[in-house]
N, C-alpha and C positions, 0 to 999 in steps of 0.2 A: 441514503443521504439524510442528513440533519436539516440544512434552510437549502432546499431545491434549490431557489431562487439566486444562488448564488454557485451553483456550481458551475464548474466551463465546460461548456459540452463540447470542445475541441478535446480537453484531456480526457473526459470522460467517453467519446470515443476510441481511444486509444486506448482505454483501460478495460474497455469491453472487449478487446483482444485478447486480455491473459485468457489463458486456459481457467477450465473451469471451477478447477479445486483452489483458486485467489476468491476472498471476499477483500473486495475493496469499499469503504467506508471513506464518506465524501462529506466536509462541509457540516461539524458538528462542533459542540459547546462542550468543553469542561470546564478547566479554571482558567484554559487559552480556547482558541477557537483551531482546530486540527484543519487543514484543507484537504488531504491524504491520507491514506491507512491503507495498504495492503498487507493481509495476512493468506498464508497459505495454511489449508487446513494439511493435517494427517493422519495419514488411514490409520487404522486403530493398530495393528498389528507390528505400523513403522512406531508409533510415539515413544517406544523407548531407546531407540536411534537414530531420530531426524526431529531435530528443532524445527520449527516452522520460520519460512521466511517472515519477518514483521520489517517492512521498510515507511517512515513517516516521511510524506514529501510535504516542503513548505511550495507555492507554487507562486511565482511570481509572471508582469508581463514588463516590458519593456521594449519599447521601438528604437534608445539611443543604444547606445553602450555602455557595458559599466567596464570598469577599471578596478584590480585591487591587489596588493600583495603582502598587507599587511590582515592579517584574520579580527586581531584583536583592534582593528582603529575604524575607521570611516573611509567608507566606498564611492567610488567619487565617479560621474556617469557626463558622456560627453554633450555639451550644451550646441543651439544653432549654429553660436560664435567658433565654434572652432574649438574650446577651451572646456578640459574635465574642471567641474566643479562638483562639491563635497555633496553625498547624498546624506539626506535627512529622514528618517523614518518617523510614524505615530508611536512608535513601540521605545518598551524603555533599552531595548538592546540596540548599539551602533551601530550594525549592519544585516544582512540577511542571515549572513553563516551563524551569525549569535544567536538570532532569531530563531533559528532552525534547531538547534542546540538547546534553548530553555524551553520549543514546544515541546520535543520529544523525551529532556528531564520529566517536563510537567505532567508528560502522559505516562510515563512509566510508575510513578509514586502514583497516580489516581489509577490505574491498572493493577498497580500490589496490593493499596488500599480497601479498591473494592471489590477483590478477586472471591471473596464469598456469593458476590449476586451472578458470576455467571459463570464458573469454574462451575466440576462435578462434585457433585456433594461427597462423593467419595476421595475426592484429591486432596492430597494433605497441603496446610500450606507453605506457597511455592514463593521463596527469597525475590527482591525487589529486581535484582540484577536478571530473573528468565521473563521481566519483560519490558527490557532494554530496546527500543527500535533503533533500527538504523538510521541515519539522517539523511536525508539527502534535499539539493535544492536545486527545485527546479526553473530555470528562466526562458519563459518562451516570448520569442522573438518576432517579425518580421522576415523575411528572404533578404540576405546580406547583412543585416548587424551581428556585428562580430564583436563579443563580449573578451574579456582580457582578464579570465581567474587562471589559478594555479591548477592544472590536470587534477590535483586533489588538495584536501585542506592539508597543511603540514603535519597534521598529529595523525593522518590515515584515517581520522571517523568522519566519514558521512563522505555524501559526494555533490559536485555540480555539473547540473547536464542542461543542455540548450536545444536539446529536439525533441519530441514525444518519442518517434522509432527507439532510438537510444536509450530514455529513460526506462520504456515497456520492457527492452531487454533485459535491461539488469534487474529490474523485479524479478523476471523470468529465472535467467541466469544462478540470482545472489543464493548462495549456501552457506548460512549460517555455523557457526563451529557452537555455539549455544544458544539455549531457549528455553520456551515452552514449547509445547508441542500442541496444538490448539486442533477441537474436534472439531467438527461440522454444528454438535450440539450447542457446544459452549460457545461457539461464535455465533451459532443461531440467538441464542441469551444475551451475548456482549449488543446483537444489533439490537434487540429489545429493550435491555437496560436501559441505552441510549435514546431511545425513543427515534431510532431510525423509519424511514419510509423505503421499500425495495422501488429503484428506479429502472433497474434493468436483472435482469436473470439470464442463466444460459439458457442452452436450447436442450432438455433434457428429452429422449426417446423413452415413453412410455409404452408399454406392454400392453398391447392388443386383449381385451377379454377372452378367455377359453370358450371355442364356438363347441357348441354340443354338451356332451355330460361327461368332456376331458374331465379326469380328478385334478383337484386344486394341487398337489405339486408339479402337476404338468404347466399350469400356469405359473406357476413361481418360478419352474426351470426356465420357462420361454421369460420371464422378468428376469431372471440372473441374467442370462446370454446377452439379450436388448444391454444391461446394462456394460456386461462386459466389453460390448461392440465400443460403445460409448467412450467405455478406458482405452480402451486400444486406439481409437481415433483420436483421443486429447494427446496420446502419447508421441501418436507421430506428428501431430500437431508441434508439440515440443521438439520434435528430434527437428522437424525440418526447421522452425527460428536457432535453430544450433547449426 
């Protein structure tokens, strides 16, 4: 995370649910301010046949309802009286879906632009379009406010969701048709760039030291296995949210 101080730890519990191989990135500055970032890293062996998930959530909260069925106008949210009147944002965009739309414009050009400081120095450079995020917005609620968008925006990009369960899924779920394909290293570098601070990490199984005068690949074996255990339990972790 980028300003602690302002991340929700409602969502950020629920994000500490994905499986292990998501870095999710909370609550940072570019030329907008990002509330969301998850990427899914990939194994080295998959990267020249699995894009990596990158989905950008805008994150809002809301106790009334909003209302909307035009994308392109103003979102209009129900008042004490009884009566939708027009929502007003600080932002120069007229509603959330807009909003949601020039952050993840805005992150994709400063992610082409500065893909020198944390891509492999060996990677040639990668077109503006492999790192596109997804949009999605998210509006968390109260028990019974019942919001009135469209199941999706009309053009099919991005999405809006009103539960954490729901949202966590489709990060989980989404399967990109293109991308980048993002390391462990090079996202270790993108949260450096950033000037991120680590809030929360998995729970990673470390390999016991080799007792006696075992030779050192007998320890490495007993670290491969540890780790293997590790992939096979994220795995069925996934199978069973499926």
């Amino acid at each position: 995370a980028g300003d602690t101080s302002k991340v929700d730890q409602e969502v950020l519990r629920s994000a500490e649910r994905l499986p292990d191989d998501f870095w999710v990135f909370a609550e940072f500055d570019i030329e907008r301010n990002i509330d969301w970032l998850a990427i899914r890293e990939v194994p080295v062996l998959e990267r020249t046949s699995r894009p990596s998930t990158m989905i950008l959530t805008e994150l809002k909260r809301s106790d009334k309802p909003i209302r909307a069925w035009n994308m392109n106008g103003p979102w209009e949210k129900l008042e004490d009286s009884g009566t939708y009147t027009e929502m007003h944002t600080d932002k120069p965009e007229i509603n959330y879906y807009q909003q949601v739309l020039h952050t993840s414009s805005t992150l994709q050009d400063w992610l082409w632009r500065n893909q020198r400081f944390y891509l492999d120095s060996h990677t040639p450079v990668q077109p503006i379009d492999s790192f596109k995020p997804w949009p999605d917005l998210l509006i968390v609620s109260p028990p019974g406010v019942r919001h009135q968008l469209p199941i999706r925006p009309p053009t099919g990009y991005g999405g809006f969701w009103f539960g954490l369960e729901q949202w966590v899924n489709h990060i989980q779920r989404w399967n990109p048709r293109a991308g980048y394909s993002w390391s462990r290293e090079e996202l270790t570098k993108l949260a450096e760039f950033l000037g991120l601070k680590q809030i929360a990490s998995p729970r990673v199984i470390t390999a016991a030291p080799p007792s006696g005068d075992l030779p050192k690949e007998v320890g490495d074996f007993m670290g491969w296995v540890l780790h293997l255990e590790e992939r096979v339990s994220q795995l069925e972790r996934q199978l069973q949210a499926l």
